[in-house]
MITIZA-602201 format. One line per 4 residues: for each residue x, y, z of N, C-alpha, C. Coordinates in pm, 1 decimal. Layout:
<atoms>
X:Y:Z:X:Y:Z:X:Y:Z | ...
</atoms>
This chain:
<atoms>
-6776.0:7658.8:-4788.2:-6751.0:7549.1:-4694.7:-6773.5:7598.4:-4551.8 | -6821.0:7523.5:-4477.4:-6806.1:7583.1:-4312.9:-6686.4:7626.4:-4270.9 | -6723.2:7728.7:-4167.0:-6604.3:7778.3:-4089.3:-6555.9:7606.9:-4007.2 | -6412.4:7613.0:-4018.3:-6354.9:7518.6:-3975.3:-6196.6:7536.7:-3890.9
-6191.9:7496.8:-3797.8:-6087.5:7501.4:-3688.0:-6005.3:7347.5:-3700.4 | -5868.3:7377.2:-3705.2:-5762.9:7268.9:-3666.3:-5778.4:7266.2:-3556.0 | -5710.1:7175.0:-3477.0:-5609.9:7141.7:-3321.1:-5523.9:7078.6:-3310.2 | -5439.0:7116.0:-3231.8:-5338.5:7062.9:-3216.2:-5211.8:7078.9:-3275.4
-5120.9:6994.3:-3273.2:-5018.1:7006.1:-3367.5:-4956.4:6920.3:-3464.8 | -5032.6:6797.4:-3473.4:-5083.0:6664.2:-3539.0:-5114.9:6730.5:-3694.5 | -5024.2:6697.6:-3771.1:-5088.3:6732.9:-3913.4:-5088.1:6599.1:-4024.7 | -5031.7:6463.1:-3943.1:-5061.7:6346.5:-4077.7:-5153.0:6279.4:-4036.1
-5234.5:6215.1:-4122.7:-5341.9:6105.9:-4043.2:-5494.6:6128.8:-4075.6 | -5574.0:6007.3:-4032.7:-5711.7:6043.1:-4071.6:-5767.3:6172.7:-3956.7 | -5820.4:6265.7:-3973.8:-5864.6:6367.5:-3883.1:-6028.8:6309.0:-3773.6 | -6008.9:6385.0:-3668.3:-6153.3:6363.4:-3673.3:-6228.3:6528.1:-3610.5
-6357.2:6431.8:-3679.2:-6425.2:6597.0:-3696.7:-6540.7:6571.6:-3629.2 | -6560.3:6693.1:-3539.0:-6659.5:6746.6:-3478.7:-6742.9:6796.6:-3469.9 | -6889.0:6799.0:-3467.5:-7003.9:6817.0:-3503.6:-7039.2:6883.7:-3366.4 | -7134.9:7029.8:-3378.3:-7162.6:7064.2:-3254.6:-7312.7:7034.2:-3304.1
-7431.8:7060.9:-3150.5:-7578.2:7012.9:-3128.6:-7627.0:7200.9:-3164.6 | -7751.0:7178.2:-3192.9:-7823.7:7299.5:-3218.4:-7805.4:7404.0:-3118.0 | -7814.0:7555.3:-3180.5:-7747.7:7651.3:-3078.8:-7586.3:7663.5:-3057.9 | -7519.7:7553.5:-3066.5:-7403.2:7541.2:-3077.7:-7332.2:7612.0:-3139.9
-7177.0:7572.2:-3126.6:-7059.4:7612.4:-3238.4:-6937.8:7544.6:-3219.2 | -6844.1:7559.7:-3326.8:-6724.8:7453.1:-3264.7:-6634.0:7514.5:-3161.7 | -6642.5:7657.6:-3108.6:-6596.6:7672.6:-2997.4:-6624.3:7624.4:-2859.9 | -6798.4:7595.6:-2863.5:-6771.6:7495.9:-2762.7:-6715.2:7352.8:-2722.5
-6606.2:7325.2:-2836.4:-6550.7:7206.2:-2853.1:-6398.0:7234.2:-2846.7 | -6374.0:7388.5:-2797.9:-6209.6:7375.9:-2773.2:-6112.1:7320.0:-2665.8 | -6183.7:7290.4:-2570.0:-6120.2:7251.2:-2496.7:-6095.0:7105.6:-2505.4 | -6233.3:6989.8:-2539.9:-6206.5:6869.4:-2543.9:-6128.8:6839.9:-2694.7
-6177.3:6954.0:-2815.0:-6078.4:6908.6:-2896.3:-5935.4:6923.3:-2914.3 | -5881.0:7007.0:-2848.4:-5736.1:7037.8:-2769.2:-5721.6:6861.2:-2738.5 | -5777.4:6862.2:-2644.3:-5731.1:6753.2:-2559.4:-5700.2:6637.6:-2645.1 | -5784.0:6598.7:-2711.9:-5807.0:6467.7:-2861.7:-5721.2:6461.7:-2935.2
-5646.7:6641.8:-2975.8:-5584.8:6614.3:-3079.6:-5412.7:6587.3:-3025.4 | -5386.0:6544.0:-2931.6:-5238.4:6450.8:-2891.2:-5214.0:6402.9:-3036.9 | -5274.5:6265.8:-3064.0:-5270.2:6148.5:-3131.7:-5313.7:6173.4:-3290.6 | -5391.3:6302.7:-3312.2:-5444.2:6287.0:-3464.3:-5495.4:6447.3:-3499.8
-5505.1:6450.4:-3589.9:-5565.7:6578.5:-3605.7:-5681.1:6608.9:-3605.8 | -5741.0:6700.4:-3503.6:-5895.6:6723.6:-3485.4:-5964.7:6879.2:-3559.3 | -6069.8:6896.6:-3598.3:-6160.1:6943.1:-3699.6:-6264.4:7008.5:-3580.0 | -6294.8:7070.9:-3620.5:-6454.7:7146.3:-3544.1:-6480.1:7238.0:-3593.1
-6606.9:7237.9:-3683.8:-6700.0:7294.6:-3702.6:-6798.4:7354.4:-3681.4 | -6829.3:7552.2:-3736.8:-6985.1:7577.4:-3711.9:-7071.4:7505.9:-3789.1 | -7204.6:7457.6:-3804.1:-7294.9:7421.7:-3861.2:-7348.4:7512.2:-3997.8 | -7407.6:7520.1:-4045.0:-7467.7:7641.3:-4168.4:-7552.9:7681.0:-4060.7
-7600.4:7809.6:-4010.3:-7674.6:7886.8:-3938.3:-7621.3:7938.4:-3824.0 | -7487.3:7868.7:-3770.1:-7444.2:7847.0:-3672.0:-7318.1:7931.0:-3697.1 | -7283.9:8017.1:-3611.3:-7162.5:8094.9:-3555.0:-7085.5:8127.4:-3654.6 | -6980.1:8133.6:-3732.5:-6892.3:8196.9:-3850.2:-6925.7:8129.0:-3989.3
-7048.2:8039.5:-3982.4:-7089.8:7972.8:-4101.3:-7175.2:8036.5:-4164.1 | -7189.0:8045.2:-4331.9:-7279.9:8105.3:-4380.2:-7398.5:8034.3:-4327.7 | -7514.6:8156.5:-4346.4:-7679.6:8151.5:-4325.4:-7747.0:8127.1:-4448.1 | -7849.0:8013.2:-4415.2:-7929.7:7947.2:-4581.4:-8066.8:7968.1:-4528.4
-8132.6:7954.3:-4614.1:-8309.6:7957.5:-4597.9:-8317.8:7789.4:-4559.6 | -8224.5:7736.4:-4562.1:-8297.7:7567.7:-4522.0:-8208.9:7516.3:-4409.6 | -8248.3:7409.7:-4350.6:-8188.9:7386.3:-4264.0:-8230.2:7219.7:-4264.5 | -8168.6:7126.8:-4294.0:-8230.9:6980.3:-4322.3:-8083.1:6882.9:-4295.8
-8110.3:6783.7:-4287.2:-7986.0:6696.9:-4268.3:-7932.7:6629.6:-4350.5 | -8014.7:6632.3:-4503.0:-7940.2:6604.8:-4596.2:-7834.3:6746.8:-4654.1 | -7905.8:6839.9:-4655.2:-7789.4:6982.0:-4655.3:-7663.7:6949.2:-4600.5 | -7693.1:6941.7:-4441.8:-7616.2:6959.4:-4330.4:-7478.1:6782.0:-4334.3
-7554.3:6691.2:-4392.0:-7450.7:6613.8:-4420.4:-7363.0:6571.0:-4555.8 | -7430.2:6714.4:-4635.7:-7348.7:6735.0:-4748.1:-7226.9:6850.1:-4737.5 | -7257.0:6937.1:-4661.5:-7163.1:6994.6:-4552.5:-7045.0:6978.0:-4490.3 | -7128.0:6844.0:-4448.9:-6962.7:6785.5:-4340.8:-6889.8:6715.6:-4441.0
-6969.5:6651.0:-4567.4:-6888.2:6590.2:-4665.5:-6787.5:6666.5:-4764.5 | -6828.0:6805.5:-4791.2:-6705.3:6922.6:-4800.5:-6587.0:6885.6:-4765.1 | -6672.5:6932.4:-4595.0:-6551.2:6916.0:-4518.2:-6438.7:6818.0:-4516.7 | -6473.5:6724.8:-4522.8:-6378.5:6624.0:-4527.2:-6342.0:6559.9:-4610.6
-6421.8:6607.8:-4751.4:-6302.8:6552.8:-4915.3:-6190.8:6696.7:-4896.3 | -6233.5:6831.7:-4808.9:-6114.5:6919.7:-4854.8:-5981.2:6887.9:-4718.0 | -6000.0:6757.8:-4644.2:-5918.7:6731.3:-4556.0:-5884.2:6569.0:-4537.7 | -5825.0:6546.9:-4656.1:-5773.2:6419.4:-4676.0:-5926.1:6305.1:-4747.1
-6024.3:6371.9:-4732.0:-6107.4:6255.0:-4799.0:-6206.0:6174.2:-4700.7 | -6173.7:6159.6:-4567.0:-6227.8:6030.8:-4467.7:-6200.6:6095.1:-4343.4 | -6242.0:6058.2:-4220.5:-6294.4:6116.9:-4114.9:-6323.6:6018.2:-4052.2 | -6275.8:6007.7:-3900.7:-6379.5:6006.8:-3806.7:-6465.4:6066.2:-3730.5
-6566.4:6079.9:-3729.3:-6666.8:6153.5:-3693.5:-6730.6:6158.0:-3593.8 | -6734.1:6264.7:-3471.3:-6834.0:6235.6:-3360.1:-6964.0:6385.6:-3357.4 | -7049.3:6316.7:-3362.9:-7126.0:6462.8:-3373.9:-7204.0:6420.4:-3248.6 | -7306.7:6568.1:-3185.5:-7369.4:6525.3:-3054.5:-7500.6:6618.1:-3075.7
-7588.5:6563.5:-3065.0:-7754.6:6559.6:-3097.4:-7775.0:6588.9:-3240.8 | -7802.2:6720.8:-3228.2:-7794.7:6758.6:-3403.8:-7698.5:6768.8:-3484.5 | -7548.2:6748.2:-3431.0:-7439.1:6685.5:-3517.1:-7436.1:6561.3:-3543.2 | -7494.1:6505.0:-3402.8:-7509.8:6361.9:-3438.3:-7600.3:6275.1:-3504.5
-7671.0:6370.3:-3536.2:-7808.6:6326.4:-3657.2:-7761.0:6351.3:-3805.6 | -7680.9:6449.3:-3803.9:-7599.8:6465.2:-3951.4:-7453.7:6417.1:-3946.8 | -7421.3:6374.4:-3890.2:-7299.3:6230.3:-3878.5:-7328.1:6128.6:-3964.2 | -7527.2:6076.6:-3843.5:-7527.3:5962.8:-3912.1:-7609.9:5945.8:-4044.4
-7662.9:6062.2:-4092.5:-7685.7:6104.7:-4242.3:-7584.8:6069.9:-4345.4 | -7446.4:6193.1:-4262.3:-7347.6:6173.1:-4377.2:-7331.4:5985.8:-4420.9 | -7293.2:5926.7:-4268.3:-7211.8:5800.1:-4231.0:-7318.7:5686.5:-4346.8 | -7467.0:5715.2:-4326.4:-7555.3:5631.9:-4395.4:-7589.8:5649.8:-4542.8
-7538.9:5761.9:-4585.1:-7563.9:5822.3:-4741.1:-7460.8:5827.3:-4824.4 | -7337.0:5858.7:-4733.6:-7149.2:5865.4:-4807.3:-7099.6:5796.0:-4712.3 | -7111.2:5677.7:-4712.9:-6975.5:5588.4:-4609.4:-6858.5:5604.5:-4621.3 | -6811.4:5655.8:-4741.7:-6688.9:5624.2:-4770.4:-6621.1:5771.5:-4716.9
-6668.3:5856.8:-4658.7:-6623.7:5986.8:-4608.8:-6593.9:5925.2:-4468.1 | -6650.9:5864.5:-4383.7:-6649.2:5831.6:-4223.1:-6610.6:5692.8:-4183.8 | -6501.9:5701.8:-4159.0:-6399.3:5549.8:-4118.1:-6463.4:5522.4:-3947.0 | -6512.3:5598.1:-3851.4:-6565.0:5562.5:-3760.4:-6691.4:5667.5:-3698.4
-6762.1:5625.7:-3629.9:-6867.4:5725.6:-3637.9:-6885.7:5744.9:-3435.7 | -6907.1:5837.3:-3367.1:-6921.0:5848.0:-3279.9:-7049.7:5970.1:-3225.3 | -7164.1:5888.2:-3193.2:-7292.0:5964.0:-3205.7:-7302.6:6006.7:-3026.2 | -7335.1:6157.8:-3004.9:-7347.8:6165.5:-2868.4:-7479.7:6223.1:-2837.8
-7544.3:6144.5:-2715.9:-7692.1:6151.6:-2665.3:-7775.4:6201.2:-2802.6 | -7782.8:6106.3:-2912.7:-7914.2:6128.5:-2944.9:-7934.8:5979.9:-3042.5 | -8031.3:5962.1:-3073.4:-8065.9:5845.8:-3169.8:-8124.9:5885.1:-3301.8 | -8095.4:5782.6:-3422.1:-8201.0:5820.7:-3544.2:-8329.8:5771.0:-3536.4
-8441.8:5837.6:-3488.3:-8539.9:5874.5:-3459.2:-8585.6:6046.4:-3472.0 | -8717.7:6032.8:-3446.7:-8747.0:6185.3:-3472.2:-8781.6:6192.9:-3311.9 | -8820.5:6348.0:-3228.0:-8796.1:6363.5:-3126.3:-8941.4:6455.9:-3067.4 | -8967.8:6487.1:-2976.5:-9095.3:6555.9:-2953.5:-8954.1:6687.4:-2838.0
-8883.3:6622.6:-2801.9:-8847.4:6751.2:-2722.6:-8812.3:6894.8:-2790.6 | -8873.1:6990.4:-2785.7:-8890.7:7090.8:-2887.7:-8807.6:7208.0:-2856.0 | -8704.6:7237.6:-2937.0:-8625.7:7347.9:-2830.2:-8645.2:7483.3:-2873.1 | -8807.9:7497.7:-2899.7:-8827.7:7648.9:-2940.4:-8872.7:7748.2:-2826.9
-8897.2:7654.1:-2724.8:-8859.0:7776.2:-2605.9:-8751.6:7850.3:-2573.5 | -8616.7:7804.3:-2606.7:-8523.2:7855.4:-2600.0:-8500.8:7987.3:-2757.2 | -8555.2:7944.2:-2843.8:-8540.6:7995.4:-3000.2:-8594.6:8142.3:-2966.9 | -8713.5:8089.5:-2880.6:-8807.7:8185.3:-2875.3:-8749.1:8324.3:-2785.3
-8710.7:8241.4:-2696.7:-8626.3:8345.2:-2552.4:-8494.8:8434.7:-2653.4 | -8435.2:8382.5:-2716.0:-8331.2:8425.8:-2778.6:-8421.7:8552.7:-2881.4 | -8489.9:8502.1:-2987.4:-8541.4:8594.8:-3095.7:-8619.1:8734.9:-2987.5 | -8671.5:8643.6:-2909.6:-8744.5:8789.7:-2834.4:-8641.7:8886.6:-2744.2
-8498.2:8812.1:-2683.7:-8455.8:8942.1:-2620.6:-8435.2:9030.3:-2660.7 | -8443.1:9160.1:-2579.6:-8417.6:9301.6:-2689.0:-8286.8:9315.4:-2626.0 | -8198.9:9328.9:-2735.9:-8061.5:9342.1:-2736.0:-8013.0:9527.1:-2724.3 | -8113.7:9596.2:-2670.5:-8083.5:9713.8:-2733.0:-8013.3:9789.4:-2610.9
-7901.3:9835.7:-2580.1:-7832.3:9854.1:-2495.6:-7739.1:9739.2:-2398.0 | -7751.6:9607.2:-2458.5:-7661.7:9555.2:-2380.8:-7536.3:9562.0:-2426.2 | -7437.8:9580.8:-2342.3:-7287.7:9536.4:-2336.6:-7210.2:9438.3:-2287.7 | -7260.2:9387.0:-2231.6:-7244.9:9198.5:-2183.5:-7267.0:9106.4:-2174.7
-7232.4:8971.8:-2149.3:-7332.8:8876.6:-2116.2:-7349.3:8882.7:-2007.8 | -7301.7:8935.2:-1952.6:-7386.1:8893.2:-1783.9:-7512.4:9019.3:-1793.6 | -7503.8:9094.2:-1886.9:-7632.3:9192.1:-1879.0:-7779.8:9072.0:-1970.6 | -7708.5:9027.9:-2084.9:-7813.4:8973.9:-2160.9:-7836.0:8830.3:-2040.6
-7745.5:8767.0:-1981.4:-7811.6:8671.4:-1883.1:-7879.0:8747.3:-1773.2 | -7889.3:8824.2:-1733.8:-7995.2:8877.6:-1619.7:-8120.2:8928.0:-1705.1 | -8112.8:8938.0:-1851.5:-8283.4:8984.1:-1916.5:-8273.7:8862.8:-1953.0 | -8233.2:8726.7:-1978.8:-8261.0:8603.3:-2039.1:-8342.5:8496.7:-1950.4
-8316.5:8567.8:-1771.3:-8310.5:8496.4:-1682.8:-8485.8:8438.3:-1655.8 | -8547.3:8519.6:-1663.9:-8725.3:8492.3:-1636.4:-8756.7:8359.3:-1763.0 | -8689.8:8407.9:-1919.7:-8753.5:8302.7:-2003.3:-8669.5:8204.6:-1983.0 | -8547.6:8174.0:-1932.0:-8464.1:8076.6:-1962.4:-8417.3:8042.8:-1779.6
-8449.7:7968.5:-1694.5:-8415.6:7979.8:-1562.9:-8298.6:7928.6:-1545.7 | -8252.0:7829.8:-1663.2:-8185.2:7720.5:-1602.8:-8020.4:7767.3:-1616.0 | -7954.5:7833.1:-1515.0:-7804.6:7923.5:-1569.6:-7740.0:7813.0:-1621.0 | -7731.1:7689.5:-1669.1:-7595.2:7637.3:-1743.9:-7652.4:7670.6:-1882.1
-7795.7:7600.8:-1929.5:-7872.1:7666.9:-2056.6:-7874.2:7838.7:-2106.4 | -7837.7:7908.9:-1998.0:-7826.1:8027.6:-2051.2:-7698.9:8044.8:-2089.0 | -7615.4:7974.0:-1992.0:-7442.2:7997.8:-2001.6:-7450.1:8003.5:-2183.2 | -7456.2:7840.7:-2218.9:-7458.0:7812.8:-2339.9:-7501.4:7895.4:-2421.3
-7644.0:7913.9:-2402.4:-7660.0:7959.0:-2525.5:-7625.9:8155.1:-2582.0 | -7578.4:8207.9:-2479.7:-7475.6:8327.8:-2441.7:-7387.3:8329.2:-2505.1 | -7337.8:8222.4:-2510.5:-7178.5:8166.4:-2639.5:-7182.6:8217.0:-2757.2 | -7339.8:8206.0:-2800.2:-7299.5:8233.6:-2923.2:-7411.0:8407.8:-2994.5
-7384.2:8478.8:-2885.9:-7407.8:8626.7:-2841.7:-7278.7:8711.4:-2895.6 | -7299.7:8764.8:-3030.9:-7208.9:8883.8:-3042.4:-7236.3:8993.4:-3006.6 | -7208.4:9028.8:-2827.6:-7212.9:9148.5:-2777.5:-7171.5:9266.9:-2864.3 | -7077.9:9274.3:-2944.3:-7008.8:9413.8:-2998.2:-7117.1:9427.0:-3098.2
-7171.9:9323.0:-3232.0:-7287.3:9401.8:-3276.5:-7380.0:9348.3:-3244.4 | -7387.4:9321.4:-3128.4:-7545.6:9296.9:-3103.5:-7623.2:9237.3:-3155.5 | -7591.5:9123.7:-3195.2:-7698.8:9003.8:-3252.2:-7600.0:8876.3:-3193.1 | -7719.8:8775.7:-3269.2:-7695.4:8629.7:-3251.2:-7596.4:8593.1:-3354.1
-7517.5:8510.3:-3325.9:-7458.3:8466.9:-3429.0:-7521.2:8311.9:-3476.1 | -7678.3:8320.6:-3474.1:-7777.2:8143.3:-3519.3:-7866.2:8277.6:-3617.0 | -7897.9:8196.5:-3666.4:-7994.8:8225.1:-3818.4:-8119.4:8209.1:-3756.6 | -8196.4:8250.4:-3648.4:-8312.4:8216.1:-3596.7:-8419.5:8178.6:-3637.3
-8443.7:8283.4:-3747.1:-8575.9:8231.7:-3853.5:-8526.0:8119.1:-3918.5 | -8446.6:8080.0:-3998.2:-8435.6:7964.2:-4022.5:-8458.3:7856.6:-3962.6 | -8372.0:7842.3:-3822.1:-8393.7:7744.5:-3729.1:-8532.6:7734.5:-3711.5 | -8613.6:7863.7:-3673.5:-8742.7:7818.2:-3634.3:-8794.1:7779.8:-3724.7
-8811.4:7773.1:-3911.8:-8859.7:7744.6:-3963.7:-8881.3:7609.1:-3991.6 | -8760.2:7554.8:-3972.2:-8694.0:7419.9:-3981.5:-8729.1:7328.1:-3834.8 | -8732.7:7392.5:-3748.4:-8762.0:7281.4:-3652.4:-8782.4:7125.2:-3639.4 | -8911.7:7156.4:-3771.9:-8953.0:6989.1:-3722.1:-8872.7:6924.8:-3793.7
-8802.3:6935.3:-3901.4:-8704.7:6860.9:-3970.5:-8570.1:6859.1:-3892.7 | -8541.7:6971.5:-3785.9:-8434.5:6951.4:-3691.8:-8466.9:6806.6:-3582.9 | -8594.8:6802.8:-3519.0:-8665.7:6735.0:-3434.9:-8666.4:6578.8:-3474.0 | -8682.4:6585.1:-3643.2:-8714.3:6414.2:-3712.4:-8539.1:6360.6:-3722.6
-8582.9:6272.4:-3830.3:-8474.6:6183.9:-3877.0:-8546.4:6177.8:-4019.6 | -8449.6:6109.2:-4123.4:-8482.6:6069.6:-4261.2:-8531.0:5951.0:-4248.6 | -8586.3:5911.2:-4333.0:-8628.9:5774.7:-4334.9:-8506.5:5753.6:-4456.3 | -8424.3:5624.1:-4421.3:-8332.8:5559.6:-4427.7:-8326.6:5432.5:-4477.5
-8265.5:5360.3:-4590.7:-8337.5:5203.2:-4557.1:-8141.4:5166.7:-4599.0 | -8059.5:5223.3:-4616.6:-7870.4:5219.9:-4591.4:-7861.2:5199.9:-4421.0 | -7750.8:5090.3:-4466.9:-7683.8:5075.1:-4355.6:-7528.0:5108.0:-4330.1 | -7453.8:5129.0:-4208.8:-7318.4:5185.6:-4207.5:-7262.0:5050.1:-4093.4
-7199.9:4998.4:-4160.7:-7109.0:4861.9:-4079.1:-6985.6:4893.3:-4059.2 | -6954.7:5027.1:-4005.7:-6803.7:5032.2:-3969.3:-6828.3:5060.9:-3842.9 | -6703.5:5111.0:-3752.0:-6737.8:5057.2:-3610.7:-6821.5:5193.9:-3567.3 | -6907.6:5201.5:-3500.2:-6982.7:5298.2:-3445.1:-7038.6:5278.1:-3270.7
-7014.5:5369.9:-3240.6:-7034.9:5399.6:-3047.7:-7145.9:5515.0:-3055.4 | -7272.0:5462.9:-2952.8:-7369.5:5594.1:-2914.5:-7348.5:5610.4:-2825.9 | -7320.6:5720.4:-2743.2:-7258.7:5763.5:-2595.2:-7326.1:5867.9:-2570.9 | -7442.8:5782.0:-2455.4:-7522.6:5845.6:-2413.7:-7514.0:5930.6:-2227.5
-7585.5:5983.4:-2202.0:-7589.5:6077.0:-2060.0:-7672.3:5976.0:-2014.1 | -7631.6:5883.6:-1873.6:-7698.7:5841.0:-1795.0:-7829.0:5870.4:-1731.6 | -7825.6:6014.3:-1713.4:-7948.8:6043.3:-1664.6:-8004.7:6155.1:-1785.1 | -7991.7:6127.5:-1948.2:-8107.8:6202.0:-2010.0:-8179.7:6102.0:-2065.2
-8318.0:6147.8:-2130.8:-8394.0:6069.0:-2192.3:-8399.3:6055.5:-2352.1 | -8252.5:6085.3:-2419.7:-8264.9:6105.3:-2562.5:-8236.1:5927.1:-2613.0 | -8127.3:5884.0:-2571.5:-8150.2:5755.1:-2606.1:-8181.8:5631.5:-2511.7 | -8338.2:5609.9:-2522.4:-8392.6:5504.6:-2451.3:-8396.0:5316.4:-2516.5
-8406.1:5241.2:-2424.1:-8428.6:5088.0:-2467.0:-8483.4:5068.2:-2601.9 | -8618.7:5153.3:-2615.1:-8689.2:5130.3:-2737.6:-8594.6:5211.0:-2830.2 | -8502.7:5257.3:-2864.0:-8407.2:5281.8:-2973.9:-8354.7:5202.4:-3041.5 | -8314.6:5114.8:-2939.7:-8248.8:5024.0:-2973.6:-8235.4:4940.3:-3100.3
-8296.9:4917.0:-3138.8:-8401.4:4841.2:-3208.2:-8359.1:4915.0:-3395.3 | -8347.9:5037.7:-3383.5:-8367.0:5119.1:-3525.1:-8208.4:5155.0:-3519.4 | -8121.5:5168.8:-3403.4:-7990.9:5196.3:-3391.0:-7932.2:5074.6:-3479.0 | -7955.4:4983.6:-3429.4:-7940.3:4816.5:-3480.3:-7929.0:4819.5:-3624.9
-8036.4:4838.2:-3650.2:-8120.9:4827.9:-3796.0:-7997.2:4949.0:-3864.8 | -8001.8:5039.7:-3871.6:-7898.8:5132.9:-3960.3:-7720.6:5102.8:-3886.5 | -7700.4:5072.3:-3783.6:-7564.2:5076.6:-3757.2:-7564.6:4876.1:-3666.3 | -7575.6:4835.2:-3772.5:-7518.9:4670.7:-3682.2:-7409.4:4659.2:-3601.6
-7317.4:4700.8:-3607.5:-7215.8:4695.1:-3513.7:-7190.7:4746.2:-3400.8 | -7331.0:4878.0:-3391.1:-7320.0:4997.7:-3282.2:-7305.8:4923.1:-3127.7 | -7214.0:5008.9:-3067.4:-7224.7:4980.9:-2909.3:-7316.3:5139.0:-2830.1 | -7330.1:5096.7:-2725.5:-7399.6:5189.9:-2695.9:-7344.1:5208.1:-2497.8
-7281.4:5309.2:-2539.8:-7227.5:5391.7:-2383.1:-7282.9:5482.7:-2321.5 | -7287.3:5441.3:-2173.9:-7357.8:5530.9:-2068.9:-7241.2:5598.0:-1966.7 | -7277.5:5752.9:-1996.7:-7185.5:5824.1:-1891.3:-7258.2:5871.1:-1774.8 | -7228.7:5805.1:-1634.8:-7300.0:5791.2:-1538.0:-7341.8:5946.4:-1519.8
-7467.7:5976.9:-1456.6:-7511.3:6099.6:-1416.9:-7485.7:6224.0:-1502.8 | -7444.2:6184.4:-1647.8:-7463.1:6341.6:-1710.3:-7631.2:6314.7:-1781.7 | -7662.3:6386.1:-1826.1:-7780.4:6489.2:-1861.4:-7700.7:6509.2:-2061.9 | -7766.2:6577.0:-2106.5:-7797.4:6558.0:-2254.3:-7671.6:6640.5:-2294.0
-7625.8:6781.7:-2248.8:-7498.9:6810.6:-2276.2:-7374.7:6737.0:-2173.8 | -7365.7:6607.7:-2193.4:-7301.4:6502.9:-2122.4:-7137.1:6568.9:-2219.4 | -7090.0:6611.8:-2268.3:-6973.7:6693.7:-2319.3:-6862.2:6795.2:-2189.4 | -7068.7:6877.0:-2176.0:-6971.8:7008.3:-2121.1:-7017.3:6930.0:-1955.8
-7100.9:6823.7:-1887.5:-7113.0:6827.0:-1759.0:-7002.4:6746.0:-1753.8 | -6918.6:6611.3:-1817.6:-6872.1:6530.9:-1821.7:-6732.1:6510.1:-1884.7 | -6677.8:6641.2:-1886.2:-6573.9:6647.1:-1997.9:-6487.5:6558.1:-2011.7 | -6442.6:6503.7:-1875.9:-6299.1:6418.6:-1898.7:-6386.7:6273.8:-1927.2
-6483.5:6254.1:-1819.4:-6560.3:6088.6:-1874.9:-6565.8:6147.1:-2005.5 | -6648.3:6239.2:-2056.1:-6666.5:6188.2:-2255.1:-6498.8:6197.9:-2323.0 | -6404.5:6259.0:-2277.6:-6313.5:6240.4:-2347.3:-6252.3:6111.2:-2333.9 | -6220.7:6046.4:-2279.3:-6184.0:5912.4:-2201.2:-6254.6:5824.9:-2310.8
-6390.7:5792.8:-2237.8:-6476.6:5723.8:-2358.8:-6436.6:5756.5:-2522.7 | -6413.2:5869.8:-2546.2:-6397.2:5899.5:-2705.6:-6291.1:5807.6:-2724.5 | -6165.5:5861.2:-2624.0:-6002.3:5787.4:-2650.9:-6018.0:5656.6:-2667.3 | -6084.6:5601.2:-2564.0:-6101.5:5409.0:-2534.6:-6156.8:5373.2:-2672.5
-6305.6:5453.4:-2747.6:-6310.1:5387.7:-2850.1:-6235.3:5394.4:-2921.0 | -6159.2:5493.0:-2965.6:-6087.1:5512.8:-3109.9:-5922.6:5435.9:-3032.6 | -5911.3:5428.6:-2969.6:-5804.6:5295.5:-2944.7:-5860.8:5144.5:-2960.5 | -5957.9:5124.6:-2927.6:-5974.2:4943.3:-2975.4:-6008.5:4972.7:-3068.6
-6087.9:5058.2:-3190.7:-6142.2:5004.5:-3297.9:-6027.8:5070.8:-3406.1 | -5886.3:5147.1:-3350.1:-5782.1:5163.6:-3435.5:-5773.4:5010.6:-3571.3 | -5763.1:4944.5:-3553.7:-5718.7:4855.0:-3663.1:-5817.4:4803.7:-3752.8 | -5925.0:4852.6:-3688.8:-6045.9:4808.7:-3763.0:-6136.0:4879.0:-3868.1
</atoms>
């Protein structure tokens, strides 16, 4: 089963579980899932490839939302679910293939669609640094710095850097192998009619107008939220707006 983290101190109730985006892990979800779990008990997960989770030769979203479905028959059965890009593509896998695992679904900056933005420049920067004498991250961010310019993208992806032995804690070859099936979506013809929110970054380009349209088509009920001026990790630029937004939904659609 995936490595999996409680929060809080909430132990009756439907849980909800957290899906991190590629590169990720559920430590970058401790702070907002702290915060969430007041009211219920919250879940966060590494991915399979990803940080204390076993490593597979595949990497696909039917795997990955048989995974989270583990997860949550070994924690009462049902879930609400928010995953964000590539959690949120195997959310809405699980949500469209096993409904009966996900009582609400909460998808962040991405749509079911397939994607051209390709994040093997970063795959690439990572597999190629030579790790051989570093003892920090601030050493591996000053050799990361030429392939990767952008310091919040390096911050991140540093996270999941085990300085003491010196590797990654992502399955790299895998990931790279997998890419374009990370990049797509399934073709789908299930629908999920329970309440569902896409909560998107105002200023990224993952979910545009023309989405609309196929969001509809697999989730009829979906609303679709804009958090002013964040960018695609709208989580870590936006923490308290995305937590807020999370709370507001899962308070009106409580009875539903």
């Amino acid at each position: 089963m995936l490595a999996t983290t409680r929060h809080g101190q909430v132990t009756e109730g439907r849980p909800l579980l957290i899906v991190h985006g590629l590169f990720g892990s559920g430590r970058n979800w401790g702070v907002i899932a702290r915060n969430l779990s007041a009211e219920r008990p919250v879940l966060t997960v590494d991915m399979r490839n990803h940080g204390a989770s076993d490593w597979t030769d595949s990497h696909s979203y039917p795997e990955m939302a048989a995974d989270l479905a583990e997860v949550i028959a070994a924690h009462g059965g049902e879930a609400d679910v928010l995953g964000h890009s590539m959690g949120g593509k195997a959310a809405m896998v699980l949500a469209l293939s096993d409904p009966g695992k996900v009582n609400r679904l909460i998808v962040a900056d991405i749509a079911p669609v397939s994607y051209s933005h390709s994040q093997m420049q970063y795959l690439r920067a990572m597999r190629d640094l030579d790790l051989t004498g570093v003892t920090s991250r601030a050493q591996a961010d000053r050799k990361l710095r030429d392939q990767v310019p952008e310091l919040a993208i390096r911050a991140f992806l540093l996270q999941s850097l085990d300085v003491t032995e010196g590797r990654w804690r992502l399955n790299l070859p895998t990931l790279e192998q997998d890419m374009d099936k990370i990049l797509s979506f399934p073709a789908l013809e299930a629908t999920f009619d329970r309440p569902t929110m896409f909560l998107a970054g105002g200023a990224s380009d993952y979910v545009q107008p023309e989405h609309r349209g196929e969001i509809k088509r697999l989730f009829p009920g979906a609303v679709v939220v804009k958090i002013p001026r964040a960018n695609h990790w709208l989580h870590a630029e936006k923490p308290r707006e995305f937590e807020a937004a999370v709370t507001q939904f899962l308070a009106r659609t409580a009875d539903r």
